[in-house]
Backbone bond lengths (Angstrom), bond angles and torsions (degrees), N, CA, C in turn:
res aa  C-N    CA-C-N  psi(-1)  N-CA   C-N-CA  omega(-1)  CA-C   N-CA-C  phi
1 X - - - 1.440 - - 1.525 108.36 -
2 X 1.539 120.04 131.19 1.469 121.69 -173.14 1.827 89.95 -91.52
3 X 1.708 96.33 149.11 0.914 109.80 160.14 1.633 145.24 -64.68
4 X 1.105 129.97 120.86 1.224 137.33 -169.20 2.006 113.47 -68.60
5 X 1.196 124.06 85.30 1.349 128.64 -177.18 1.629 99.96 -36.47
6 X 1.406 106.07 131.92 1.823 102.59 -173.80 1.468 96.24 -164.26
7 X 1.174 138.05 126.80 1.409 124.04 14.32 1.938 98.86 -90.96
8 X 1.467 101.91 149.04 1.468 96.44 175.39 0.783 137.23 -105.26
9 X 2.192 142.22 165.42 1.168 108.83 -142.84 0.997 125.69 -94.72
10 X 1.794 125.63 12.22 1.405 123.63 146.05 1.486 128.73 -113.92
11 X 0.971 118.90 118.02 1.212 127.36 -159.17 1.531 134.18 -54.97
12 X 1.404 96.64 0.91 1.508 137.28 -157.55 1.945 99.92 -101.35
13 X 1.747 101.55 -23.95 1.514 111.70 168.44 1.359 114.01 -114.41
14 X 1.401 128.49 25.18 1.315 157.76 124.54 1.766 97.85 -6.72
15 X 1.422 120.75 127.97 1.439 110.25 172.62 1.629 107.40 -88.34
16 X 1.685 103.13 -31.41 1.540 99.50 170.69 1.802 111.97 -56.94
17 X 1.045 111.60 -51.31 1.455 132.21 -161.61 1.513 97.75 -52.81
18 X 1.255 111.24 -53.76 1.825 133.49 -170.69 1.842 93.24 -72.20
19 X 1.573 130.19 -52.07 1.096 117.24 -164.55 1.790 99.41 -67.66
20 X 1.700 112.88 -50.91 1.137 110.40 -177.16 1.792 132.61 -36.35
21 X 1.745 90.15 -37.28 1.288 109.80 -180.00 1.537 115.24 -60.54
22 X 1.467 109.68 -70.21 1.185 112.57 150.22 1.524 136.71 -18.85
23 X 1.360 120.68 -40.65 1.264 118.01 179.01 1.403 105.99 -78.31
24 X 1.284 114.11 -58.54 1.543 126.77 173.53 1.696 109.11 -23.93
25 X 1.529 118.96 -70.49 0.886 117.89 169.39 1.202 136.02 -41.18
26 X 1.535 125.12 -51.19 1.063 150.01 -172.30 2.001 106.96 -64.28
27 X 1.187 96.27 -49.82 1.753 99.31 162.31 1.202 124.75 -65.52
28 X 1.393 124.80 -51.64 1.274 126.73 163.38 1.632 123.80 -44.56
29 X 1.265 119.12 -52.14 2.009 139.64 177.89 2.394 74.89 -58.73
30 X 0.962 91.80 -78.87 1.717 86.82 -156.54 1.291 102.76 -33.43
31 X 1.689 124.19 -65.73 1.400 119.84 -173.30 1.521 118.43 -32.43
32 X 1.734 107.40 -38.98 1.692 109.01 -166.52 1.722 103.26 -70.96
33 X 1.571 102.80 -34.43 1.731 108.70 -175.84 1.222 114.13 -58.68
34 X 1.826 118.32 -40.87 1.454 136.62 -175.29 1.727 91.24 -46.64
35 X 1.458 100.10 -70.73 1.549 127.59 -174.94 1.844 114.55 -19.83
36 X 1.230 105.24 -65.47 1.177 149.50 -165.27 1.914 87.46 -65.73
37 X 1.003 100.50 -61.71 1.511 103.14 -160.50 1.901 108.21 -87.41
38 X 1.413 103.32 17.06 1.659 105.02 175.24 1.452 120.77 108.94
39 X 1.674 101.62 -36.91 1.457 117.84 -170.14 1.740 106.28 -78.73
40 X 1.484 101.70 151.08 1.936 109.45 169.95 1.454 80.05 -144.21
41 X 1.817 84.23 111.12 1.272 111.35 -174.34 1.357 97.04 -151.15
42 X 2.081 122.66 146.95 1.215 95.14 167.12 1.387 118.14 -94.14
43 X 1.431 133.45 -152.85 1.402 127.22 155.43 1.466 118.75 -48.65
44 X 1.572 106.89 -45.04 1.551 124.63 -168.43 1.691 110.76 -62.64
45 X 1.291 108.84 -30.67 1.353 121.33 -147.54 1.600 83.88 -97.00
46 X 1.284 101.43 -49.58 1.896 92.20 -171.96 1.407 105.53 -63.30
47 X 1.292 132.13 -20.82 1.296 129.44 -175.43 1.518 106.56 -63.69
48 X 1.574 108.97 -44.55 1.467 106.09 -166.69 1.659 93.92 -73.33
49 X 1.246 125.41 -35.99 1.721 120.86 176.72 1.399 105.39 -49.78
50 X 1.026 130.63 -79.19 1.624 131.52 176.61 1.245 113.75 -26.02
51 X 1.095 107.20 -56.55 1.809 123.06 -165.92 1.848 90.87 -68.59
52 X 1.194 132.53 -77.60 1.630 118.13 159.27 1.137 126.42 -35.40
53 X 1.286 140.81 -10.53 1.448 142.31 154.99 1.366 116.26 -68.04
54 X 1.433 107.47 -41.41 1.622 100.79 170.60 1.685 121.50 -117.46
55 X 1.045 103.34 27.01 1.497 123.91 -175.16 1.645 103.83 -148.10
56 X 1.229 157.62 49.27 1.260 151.64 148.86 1.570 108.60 -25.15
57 X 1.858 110.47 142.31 1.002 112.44 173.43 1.815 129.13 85.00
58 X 1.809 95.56 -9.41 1.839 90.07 -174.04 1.431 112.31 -70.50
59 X 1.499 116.20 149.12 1.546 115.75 148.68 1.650 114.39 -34.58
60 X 1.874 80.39 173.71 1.778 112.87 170.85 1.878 81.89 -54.11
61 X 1.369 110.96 -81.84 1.443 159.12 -150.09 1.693 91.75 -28.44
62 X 1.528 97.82 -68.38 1.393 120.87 177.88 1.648 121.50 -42.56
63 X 1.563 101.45 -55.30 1.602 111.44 172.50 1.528 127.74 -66.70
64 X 1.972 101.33 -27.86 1.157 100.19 165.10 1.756 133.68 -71.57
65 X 1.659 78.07 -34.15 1.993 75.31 173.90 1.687 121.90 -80.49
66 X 1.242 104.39 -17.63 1.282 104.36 -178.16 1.623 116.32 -84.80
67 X 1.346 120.19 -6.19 1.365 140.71 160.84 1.158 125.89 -94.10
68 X 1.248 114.27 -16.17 1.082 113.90 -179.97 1.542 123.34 92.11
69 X 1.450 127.75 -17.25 1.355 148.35 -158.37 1.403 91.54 -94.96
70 X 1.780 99.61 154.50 1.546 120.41 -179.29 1.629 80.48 -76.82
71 X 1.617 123.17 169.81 1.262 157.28 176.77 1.418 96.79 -87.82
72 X 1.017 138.80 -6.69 1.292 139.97 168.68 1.473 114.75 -90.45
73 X 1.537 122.83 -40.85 1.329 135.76 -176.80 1.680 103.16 -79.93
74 X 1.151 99.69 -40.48 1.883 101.18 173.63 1.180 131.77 -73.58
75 X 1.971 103.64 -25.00 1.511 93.71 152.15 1.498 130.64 -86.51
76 X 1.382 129.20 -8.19 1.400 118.87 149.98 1.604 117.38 -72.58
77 X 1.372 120.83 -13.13 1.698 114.31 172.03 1.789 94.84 -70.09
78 X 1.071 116.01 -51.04 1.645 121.10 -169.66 2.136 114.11 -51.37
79 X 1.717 78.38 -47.61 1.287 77.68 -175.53 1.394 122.64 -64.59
80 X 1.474 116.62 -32.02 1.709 130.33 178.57 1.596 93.46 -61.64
81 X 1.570 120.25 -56.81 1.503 123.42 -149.06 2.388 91.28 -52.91
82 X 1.778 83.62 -43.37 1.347 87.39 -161.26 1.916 107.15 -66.89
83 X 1.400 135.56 -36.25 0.980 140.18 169.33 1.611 102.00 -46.23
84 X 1.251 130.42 -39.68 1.370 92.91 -169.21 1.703 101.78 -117.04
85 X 1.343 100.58 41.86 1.630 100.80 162.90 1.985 105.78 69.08
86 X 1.117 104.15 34.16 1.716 101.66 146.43 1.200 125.30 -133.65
87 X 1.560 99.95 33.39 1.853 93.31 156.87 1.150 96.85 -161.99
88 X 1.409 120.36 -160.57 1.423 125.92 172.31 1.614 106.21 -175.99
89 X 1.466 107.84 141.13 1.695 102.00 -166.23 1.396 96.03 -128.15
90 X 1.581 114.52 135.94 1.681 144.49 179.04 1.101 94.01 -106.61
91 X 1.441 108.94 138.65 1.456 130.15 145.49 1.396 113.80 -65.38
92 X 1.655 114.98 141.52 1.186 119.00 177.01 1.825 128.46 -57.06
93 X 1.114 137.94 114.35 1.316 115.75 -177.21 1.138 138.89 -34.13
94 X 1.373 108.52 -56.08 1.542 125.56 175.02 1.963 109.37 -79.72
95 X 1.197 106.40 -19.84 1.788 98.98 -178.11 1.813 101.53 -135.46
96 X 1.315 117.36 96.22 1.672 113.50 -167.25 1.822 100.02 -72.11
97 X 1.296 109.72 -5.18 1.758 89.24 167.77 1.287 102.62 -93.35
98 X 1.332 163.93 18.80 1.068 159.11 157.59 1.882 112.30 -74.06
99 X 1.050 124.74 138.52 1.522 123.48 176.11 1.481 102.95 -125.01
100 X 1.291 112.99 142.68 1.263 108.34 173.34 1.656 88.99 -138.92
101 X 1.369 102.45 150.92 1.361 107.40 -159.41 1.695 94.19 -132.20
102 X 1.628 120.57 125.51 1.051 139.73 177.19 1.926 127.65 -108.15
103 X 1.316 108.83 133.11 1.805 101.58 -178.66 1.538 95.10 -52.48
104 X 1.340 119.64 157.42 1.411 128.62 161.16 1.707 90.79 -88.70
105 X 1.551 110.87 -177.39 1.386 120.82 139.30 1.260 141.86 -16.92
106 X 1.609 113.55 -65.17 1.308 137.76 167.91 1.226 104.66 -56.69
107 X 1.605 118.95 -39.03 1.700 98.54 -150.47 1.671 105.80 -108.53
108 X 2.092 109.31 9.39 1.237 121.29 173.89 1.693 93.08 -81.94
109 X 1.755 115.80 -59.71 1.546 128.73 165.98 1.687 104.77 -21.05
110 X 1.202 109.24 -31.89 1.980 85.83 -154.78 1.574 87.33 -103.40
111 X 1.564 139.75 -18.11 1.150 122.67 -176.84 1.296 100.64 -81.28
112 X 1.595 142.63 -49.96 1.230 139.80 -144.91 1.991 83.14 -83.68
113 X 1.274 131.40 -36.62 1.293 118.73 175.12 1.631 124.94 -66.68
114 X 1.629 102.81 -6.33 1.523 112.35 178.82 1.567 118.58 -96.27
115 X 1.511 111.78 -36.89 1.271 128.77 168.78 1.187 122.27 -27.03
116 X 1.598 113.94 -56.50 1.499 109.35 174.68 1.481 134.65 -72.22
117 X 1.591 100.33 -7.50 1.368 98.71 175.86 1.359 112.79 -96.77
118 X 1.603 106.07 -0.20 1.439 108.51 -175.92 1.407 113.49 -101.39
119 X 1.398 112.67 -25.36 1.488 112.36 162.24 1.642 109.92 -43.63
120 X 1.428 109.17 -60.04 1.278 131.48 -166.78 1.585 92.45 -41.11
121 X 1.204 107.71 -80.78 1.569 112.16 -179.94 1.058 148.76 -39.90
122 X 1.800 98.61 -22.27 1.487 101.14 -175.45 2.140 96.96 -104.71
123 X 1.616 105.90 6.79 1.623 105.85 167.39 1.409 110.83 -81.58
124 X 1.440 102.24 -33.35 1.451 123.38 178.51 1.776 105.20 -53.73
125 X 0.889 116.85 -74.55 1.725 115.69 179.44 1.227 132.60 -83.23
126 X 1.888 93.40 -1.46 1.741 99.99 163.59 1.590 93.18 -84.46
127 X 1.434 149.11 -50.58 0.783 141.39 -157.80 1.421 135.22 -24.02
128 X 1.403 136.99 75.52 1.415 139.93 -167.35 1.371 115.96 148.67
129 X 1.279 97.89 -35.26 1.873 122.05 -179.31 1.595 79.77 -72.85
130 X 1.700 81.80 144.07 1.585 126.37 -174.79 1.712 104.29 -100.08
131 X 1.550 118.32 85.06 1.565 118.14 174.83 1.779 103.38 -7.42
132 X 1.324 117.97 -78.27 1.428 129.44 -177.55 1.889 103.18 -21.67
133 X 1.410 92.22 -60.32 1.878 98.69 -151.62 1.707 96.02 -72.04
134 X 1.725 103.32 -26.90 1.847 103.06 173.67 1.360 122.74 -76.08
135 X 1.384 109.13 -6.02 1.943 115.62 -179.88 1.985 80.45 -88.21
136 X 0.961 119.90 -68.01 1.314 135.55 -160.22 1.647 106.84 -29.64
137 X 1.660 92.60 -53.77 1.771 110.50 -162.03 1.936 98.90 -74.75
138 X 1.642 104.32 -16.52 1.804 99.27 -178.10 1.150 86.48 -101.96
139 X 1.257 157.28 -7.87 1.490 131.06 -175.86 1.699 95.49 -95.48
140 X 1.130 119.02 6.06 1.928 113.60 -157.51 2.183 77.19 -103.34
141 X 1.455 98.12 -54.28 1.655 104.19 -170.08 1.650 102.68 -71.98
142 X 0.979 115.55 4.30 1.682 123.17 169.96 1.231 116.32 -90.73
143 X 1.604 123.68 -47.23 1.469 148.42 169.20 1.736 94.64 -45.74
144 X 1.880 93.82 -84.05 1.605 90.11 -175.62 1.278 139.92 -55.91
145 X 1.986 118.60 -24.12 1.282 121.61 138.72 1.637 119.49 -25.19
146 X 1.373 108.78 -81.04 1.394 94.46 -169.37 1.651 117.90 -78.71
147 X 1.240 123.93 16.14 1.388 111.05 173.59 1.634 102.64 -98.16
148 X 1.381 115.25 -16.48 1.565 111.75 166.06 1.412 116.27 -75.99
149 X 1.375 120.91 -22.56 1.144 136.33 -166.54 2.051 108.83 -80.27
150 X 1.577 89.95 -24.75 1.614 91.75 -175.21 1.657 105.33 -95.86
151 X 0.929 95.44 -8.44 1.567 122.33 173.60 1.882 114.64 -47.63
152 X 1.542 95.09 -49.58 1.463 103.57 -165.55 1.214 115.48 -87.79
């Protein structure tokens, strides 16, 4: 395996710099779509909606690692999601410090009403990208995910 020249000499082609960028953006474009489509939601918050759309029932614990967020930042995302009626969190039966936190009604209503503008959006800025070179570019941020990950 040839070596990958790193750090490079503008910093601006930085993969942190480029992923960071990317994210930045990517939260900001969603917030305006949320916007647009009725919802005041942040990036963070829709993540945990989605992520309960196809995951019902996860912990604090659960949402934090799978987001990436301290357990501290996810319980003020929880608490906002829960103030305005799109979720709602049960104690576990068998263990009452456990929370598992579920979409209500409203907060199943506001993802399946967000979806379509997000399809839309994410054809919109895939547009040009080569399927091939976009499997390629998530299996490369998958690699370096977990080689930072074995790291710790």
């Amino acid at each position: 395996m040839r070596n990958i020249p790193y750090p490079p000499e503008k910093i601006e082609d930085g993969i942190g710099f480029l992923a960071n960028q990317l994210s930045f953006e990517l939260r900001q474009n969603a917030a305006r779509e949320c916007e647009a489509a009725g919802y005041r939601a942040t990036p963070e918050g829709l993540g945990i909606l989605f992520l309960l759309s196809r995951q019902d029932g996860l912990t604090q614990s659960q949402i934090s690692q799978f987001l990436a967020k301290d357990k501290a930042a996810i319980t003020r995302l929880l608490n906002a999601l829960e103030k305005e009626g799109l979720i709602q969190r049960n104690h576990d039966k068998e263990d009452r410090r456990v929370v598992h936190s579920h979409l209500t009604p409203k907060g199943k209503r506001g993802v399946e009403e967000i979806i379509p503008a997000f399809r839309s959006f994410f054809a919109e800025i895939f547009d040009g990208v080569d399927p091939g070179e976009f499997d390629i570019a998530r299996k490369v941020l998958q690699q370096i995910i977990a080689n930072l990950k074995k790291r710790s």
